[in-house]
N, CA, C and O atoms as a GROMACS GRO file, in nm:
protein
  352
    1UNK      N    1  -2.779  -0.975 -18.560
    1UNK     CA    2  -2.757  -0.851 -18.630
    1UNK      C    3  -2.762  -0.872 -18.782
    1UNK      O    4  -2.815  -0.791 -18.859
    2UNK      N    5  -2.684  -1.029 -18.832
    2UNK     CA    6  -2.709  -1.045 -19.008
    2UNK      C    7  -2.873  -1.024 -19.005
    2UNK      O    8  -2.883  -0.902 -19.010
    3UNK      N    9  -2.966  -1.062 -19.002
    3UNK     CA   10  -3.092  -1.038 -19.003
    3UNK      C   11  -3.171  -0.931 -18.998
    3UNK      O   12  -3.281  -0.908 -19.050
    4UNK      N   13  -3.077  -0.847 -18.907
    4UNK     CA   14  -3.186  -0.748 -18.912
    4UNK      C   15  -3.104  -0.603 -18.996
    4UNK      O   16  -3.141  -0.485 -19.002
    5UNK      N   17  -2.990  -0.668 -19.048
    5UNK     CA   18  -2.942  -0.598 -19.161
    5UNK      C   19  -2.985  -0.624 -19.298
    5UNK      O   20  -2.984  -0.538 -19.386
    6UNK      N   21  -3.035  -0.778 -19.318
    6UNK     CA   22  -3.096  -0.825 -19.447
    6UNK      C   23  -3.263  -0.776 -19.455
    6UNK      O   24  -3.335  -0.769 -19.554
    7UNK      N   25  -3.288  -0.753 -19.341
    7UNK     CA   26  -3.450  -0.698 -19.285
    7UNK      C   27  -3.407  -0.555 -19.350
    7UNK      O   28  -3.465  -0.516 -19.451
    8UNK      N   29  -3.339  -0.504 -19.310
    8UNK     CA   30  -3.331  -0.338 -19.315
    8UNK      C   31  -3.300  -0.296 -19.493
    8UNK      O   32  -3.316  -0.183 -19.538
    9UNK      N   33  -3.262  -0.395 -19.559
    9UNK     CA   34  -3.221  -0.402 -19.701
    9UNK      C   35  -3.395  -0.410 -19.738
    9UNK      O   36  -3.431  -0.299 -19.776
   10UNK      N   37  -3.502  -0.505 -19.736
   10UNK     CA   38  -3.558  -0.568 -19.836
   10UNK      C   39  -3.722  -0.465 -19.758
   10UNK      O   40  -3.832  -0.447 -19.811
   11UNK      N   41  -3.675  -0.423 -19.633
   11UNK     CA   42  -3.815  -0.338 -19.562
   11UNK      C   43  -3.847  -0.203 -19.672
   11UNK      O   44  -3.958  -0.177 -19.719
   12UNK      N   45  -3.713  -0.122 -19.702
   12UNK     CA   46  -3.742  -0.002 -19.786
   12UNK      C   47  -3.802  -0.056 -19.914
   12UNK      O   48  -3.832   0.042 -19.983
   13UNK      N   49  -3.827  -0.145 -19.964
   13UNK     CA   50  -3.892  -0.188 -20.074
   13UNK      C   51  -4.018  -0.259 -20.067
   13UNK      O   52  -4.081  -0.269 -20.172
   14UNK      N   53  -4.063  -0.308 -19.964
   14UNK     CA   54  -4.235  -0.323 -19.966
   14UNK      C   55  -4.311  -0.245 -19.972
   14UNK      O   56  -4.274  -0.128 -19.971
   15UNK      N   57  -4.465  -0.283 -19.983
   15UNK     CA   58  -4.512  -0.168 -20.010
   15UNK      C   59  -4.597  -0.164 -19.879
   15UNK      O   60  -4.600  -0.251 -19.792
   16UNK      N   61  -4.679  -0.023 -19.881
   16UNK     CA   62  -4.745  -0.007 -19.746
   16UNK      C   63  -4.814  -0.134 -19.717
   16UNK      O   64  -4.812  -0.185 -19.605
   17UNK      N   65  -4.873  -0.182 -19.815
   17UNK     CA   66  -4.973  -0.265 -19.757
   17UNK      C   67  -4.870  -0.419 -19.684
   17UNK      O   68  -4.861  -0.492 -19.585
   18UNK      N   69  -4.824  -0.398 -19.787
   18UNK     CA   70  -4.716  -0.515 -19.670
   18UNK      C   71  -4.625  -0.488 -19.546
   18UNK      O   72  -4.588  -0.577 -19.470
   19UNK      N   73  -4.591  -0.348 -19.534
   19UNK     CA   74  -4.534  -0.315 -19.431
   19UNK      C   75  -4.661  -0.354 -19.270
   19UNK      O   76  -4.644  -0.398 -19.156
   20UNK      N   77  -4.799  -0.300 -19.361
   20UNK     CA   78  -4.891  -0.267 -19.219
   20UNK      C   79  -4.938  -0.425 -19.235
   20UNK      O   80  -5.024  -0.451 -19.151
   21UNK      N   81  -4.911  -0.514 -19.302
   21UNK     CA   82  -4.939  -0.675 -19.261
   21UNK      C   83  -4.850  -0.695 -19.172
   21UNK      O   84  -4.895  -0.714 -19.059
   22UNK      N   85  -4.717  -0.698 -19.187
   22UNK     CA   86  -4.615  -0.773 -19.134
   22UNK      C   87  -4.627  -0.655 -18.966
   22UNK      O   88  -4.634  -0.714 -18.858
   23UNK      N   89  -4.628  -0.528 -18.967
   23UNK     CA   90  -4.667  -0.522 -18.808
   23UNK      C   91  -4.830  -0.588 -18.763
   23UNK      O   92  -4.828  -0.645 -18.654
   24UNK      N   93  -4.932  -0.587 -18.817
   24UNK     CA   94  -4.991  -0.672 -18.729
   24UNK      C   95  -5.006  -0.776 -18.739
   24UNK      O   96  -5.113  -0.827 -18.704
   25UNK      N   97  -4.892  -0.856 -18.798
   25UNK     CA   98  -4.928  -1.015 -18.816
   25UNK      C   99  -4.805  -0.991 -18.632
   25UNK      O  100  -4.837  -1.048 -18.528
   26UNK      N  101  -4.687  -0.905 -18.643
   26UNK     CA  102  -4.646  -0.893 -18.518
   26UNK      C  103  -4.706  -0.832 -18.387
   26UNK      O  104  -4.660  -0.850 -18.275
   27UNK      N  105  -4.782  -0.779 -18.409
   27UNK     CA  106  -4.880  -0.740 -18.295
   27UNK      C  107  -4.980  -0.826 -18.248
   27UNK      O  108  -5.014  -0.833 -18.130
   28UNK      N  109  -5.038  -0.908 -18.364
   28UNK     CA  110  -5.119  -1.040 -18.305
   28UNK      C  111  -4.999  -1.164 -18.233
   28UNK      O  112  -5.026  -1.238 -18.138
   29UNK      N  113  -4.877  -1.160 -18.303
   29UNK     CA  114  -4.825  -1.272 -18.192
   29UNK      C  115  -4.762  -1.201 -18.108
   29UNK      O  116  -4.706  -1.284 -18.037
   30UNK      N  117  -4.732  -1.086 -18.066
   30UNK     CA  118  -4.682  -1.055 -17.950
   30UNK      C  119  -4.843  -1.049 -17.843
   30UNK      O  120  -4.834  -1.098 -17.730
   31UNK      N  121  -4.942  -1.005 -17.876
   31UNK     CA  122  -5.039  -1.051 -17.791
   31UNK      C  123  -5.100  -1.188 -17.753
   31UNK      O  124  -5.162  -1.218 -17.651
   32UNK      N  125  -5.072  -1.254 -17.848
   32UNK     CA  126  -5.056  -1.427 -17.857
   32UNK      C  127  -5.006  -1.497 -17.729
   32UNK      O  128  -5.055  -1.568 -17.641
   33UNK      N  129  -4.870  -1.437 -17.763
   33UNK     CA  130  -4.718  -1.486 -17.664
   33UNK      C  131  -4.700  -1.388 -17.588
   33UNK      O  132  -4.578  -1.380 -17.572
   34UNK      N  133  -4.748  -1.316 -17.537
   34UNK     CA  134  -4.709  -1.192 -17.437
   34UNK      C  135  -4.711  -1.247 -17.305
   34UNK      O  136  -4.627  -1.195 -17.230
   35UNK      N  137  -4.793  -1.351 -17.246
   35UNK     CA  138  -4.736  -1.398 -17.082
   35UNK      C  139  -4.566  -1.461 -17.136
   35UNK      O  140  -4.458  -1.428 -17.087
   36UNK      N  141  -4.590  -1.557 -17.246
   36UNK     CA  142  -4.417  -1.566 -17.217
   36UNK      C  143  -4.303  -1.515 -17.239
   36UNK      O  144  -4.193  -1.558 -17.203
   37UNK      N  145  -4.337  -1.388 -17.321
   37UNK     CA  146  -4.231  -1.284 -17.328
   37UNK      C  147  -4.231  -1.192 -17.181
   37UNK      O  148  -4.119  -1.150 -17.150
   38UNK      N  149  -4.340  -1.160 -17.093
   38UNK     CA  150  -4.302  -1.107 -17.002
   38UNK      C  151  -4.236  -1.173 -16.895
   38UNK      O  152  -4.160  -1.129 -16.808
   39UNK      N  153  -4.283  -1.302 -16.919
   39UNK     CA  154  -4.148  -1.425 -16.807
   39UNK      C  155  -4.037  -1.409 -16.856
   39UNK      O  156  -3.936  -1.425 -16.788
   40UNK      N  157  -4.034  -1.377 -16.973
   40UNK     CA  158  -3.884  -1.384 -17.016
   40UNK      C  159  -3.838  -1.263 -16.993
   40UNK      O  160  -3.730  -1.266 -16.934
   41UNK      N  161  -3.880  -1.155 -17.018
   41UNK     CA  162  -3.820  -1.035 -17.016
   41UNK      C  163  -3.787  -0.952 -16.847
   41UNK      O  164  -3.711  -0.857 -16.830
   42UNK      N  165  -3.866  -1.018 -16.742
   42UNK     CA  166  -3.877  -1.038 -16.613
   42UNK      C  167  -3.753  -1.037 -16.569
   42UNK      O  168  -3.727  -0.938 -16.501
   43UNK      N  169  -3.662  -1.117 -16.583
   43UNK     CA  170  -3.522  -1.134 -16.516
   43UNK      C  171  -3.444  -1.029 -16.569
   43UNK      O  172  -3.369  -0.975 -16.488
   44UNK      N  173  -3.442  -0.984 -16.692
   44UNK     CA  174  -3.409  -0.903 -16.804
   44UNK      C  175  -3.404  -0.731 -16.691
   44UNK      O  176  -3.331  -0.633 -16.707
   45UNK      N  177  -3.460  -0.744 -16.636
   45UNK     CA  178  -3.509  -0.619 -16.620
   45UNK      C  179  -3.524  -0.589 -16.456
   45UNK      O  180  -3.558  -0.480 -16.410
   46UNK      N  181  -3.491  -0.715 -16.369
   46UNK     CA  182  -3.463  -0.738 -16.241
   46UNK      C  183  -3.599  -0.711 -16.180
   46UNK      O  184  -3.625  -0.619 -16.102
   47UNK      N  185  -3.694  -0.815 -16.231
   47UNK     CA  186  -3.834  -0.731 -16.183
   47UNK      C  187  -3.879  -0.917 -16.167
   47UNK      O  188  -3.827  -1.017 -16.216
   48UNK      N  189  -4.028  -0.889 -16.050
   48UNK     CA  190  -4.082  -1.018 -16.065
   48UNK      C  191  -4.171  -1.047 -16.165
   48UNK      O  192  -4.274  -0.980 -16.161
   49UNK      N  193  -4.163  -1.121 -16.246
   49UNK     CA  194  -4.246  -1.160 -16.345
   49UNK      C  195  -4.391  -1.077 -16.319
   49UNK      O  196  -4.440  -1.060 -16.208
   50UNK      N  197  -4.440  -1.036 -16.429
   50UNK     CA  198  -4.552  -0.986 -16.408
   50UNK      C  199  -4.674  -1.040 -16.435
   50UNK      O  200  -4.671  -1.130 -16.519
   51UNK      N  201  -4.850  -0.995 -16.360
   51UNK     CA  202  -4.915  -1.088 -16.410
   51UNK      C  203  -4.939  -1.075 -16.585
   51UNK      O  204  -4.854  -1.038 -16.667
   52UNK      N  205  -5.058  -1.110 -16.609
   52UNK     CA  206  -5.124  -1.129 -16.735
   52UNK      C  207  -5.057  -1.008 -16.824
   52UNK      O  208  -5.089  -0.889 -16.821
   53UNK      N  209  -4.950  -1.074 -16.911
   53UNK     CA  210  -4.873  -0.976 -16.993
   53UNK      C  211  -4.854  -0.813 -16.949
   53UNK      O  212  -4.861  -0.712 -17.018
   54UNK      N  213  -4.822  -0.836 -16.761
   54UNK     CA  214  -4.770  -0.722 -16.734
   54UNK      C  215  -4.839  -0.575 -16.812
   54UNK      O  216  -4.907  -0.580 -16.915
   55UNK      N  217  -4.821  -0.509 -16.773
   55UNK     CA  218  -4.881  -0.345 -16.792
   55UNK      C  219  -4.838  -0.321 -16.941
   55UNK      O  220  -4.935  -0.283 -17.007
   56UNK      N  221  -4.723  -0.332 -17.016
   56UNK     CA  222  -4.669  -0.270 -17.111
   56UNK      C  223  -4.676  -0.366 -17.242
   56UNK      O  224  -4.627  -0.322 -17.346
   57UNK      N  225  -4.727  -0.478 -17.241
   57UNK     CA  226  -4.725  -0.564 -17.375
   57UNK      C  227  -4.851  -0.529 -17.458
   57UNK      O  228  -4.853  -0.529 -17.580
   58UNK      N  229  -4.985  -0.493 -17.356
   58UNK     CA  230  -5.076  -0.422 -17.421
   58UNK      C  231  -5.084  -0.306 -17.513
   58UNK      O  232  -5.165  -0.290 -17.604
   59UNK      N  233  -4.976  -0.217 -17.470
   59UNK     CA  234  -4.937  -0.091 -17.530
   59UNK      C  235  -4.886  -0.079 -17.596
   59UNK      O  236  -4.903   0.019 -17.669
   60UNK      N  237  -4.749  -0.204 -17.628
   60UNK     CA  238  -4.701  -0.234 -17.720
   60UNK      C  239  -4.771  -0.289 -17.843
   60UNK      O  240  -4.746  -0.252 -17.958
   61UNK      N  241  -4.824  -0.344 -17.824
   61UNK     CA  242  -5.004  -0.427 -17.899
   61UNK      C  243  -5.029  -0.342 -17.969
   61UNK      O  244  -4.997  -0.337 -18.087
   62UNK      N  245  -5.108  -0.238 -17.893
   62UNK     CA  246  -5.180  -0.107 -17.952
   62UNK      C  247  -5.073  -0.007 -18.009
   62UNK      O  248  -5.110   0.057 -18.107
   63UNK      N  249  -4.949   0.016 -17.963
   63UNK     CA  250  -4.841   0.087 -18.096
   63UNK      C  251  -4.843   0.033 -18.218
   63UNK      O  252  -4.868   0.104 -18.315
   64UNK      N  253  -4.809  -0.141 -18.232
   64UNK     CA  254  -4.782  -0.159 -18.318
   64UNK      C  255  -4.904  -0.134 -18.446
   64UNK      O  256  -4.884  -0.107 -18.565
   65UNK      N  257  -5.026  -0.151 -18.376
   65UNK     CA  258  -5.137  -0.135 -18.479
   65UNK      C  259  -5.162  -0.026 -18.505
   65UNK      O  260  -5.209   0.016 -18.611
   66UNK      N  261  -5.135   0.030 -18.416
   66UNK     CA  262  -5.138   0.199 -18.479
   66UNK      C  263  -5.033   0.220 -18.598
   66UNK      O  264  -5.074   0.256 -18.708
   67UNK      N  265  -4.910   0.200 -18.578
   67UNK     CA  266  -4.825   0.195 -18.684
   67UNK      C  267  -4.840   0.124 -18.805
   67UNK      O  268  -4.792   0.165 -18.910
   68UNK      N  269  -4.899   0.029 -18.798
   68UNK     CA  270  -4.964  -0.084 -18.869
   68UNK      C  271  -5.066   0.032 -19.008
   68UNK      O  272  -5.051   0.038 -19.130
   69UNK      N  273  -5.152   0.100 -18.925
   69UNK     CA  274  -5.236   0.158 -19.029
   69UNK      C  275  -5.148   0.253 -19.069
   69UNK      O  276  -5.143   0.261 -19.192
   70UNK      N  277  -5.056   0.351 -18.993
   70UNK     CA  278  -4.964   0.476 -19.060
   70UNK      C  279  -4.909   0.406 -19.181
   70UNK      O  280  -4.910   0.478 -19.281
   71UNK      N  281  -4.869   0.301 -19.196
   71UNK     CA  282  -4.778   0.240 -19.263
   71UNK      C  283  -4.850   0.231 -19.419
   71UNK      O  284  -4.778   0.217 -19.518
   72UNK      N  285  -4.990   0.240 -19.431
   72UNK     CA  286  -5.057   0.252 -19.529
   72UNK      C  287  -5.033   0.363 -19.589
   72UNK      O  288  -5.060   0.363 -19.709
   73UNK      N  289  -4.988   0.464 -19.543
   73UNK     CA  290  -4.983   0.600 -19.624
   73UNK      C  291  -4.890   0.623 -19.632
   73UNK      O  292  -4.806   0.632 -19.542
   74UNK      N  293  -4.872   0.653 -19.831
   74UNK     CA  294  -4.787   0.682 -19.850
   74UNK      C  295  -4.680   0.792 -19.807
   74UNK      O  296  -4.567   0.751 -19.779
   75UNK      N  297  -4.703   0.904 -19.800
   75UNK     CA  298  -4.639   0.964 -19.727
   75UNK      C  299  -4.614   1.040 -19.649
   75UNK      O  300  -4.566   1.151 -19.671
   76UNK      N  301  -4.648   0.988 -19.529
   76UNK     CA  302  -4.673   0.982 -19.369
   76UNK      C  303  -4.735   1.095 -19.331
   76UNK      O  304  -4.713   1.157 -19.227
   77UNK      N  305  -4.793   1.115 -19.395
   77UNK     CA  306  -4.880   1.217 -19.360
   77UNK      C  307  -5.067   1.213 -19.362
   77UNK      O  308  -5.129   1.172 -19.460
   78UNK      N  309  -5.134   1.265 -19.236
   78UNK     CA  310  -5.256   1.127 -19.190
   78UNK      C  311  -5.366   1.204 -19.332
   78UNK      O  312  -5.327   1.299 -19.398
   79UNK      N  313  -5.487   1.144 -19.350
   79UNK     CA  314  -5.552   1.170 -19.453
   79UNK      C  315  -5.624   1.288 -19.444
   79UNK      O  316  -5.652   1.319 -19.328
   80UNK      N  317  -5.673   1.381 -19.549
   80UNK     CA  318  -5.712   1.497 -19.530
   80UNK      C  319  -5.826   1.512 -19.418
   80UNK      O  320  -5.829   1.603 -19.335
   81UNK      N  321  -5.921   1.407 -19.429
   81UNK     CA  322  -6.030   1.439 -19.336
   81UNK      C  323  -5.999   1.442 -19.216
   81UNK      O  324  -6.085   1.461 -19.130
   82UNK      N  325  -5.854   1.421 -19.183
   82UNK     CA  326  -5.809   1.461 -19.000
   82UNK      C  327  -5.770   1.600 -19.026
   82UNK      O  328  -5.776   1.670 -18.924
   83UNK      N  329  -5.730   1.666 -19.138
   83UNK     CA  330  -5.636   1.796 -19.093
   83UNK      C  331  -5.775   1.911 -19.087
   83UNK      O  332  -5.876   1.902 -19.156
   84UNK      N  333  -5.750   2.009 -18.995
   84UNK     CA  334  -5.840   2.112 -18.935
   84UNK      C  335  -5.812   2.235 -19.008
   84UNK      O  336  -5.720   2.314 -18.989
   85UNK      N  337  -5.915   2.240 -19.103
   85UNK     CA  338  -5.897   2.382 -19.187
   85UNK      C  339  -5.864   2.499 -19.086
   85UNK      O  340  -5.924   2.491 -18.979
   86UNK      N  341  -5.770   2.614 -19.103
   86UNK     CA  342  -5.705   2.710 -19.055
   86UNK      C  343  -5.774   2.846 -19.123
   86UNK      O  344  -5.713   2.878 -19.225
   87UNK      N  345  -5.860   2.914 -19.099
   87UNK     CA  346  -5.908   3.021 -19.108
   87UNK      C  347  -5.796   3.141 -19.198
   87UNK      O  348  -5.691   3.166 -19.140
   88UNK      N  349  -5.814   3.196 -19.303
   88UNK     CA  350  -5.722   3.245 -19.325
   88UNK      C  351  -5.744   3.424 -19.332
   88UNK      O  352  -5.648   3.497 -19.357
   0.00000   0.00000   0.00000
């Protein structure tokens, strides 16, 4: 918990571009290490180990990189060329 209270201090002060490094420098090692986090997380969860990083480490993968790019913008809101002009 000290950690991820000293995390929670020094996170509001990076900037996007370091926020969206540090999730996919964590999204590449959770896909890295994902058979042995799902052995581990297996007992965790009263389940039999699953195969090849189980169903949900992939998804987790692909959240984090998604978040990864949100994290670039400043403020959170996606870039104009997604929003759909509204007829007025």
């Amino acid at each position: 918990m000290s950690a991820a209270a000293r995390a929670f201090e020094t996170w509001g002060q990076t900037t996007p571009a370091d926020r969206s490094l540090a999730l996919l420098k964590l999204a590449d090692a959770l896909e890295s290490h994902g058979d042995e986090i799902a052995e581990l997380e297996a007992p965790q969860r009263r389940q039999a180990a699953p195969g090849r990083q189980g169903d949900e480490i992939p998804f987790m993968v692909d959240n984090l990189r998604f978040f990864a790019g949100a994290a670039r913008l400043m403020e959170g809101r996606p870039p104009a060329s997604t929003w759909r002009a509204t007829p007025r």
